[in-house]
N, C-alpha and C positions, 0 to 999 in steps of 0.2 A: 970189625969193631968200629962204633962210630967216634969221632971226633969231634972237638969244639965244644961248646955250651950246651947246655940241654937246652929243648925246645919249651918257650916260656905258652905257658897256659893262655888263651885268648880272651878267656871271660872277662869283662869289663868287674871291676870292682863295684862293691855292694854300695849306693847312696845313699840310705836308711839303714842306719844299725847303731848298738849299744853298747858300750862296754861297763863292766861289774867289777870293780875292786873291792876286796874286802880286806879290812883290818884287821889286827887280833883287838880281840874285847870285844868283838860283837859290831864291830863299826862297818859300815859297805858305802861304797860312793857309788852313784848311777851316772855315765857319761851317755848322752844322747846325742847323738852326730844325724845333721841331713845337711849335706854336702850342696843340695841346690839350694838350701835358705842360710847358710854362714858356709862357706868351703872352708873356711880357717880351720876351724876347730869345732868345739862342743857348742851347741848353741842352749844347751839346757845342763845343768849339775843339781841330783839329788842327793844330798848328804844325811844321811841315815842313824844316829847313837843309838846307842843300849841302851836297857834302863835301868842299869847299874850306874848313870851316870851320876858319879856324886856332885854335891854341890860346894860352894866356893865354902862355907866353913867346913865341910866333910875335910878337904884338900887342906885349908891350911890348918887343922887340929894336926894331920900325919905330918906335917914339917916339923924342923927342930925349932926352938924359941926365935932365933938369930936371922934365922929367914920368913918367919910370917911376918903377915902385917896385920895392925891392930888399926880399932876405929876413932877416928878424933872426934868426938861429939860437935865439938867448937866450929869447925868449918867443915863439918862430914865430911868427910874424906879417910882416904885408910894409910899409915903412913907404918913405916921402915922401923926396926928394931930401936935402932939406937935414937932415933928423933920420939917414938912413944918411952923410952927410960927418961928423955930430959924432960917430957912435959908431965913425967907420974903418973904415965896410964897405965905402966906395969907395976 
């Protein structure tokens, strides 16, 4: 019976290669690694959506009243519940 550590595999590790995350909904990130041009980390990130992606009124129509935000015509901008009650946008 042999004893100690197992004998570690010699191959040098790969210096071009990718990694694929995929989110639920349809979402994937692409990591691209070359370890001779950034050793750090990724030197490239593809970020990928569905296209279910909805859009910024799609999102705040499903909030409740208390947390969307409404638009100030006066200085456009989009502002918080209780600040659109005092100026009579609701």
């Amino acid at each position: 019976m042999k004893r100690g550590r197992p004998k570690i595999d010699d191959a040098p590790p790969p210096r071009q290669y990718t990694r694929v995350f995929e989110h639920g909904g349809g979402e994937t990130e692409t990591w691209h690694y070359n370890l001779d041009k950034f050793p750090n980390g990724p030197f490239k990130v593809e970020m990928k959506y569905s296209t279910s992606h909805m859009s910024f009124e799609e999102q705040n129509a499903l909030l409740p009243k208390t947390q969307r935000k409404y638009y100030n015509p006066e200085n456009d901008k989009y502002v918080g519940y209780g600040r659109a009650k005092q100026l009579g946008l609701i």
